[in-house]
N, C-alpha and C positions, 0 to 999 in steps of 0.2 A: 162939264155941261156943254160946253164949246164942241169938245173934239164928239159931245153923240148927237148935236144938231148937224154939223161937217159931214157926218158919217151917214146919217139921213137923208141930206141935202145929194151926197154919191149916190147914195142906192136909187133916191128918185130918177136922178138921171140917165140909170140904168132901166129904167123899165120902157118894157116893148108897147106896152097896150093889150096886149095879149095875157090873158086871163092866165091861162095853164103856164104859159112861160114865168109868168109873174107874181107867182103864187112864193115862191122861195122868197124871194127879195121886199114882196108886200108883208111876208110874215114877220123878216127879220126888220122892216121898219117899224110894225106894228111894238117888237119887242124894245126894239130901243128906245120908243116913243113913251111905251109904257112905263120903261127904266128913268128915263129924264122926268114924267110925272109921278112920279111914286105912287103908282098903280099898279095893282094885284087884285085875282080875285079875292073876295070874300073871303075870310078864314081857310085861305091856304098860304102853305109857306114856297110854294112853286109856281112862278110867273107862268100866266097864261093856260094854264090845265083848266079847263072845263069853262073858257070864256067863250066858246065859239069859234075864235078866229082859228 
């Protein structure tokens, strides 16, 4: 749990402000953020398909 708050806490500090630039790096926090709360969509077995982000 440590090392995917660490790993969150870098990517934040990687980001530009820039929308398009920061689309890679908001997604892959979005996914670890998801993985530390044990969040998925609704009756799928595949983080993050058809949630939007």
């Amino acid at each position: 749990m440590e090392q995917l708050q660490q790993e969150i806490e870098t990517l934040r500090s990687n980001l530009t402000g820039n929308m398009f630039d920061d689309m890679e790096t908001r997604d892959r926090i979005h996914n670890l953020e998801m993985k530390m709360n044990g969040t998925k969509p609704t009756d799928t077995m595949i983080d993050c398909v058809g949630c939007g982000s």
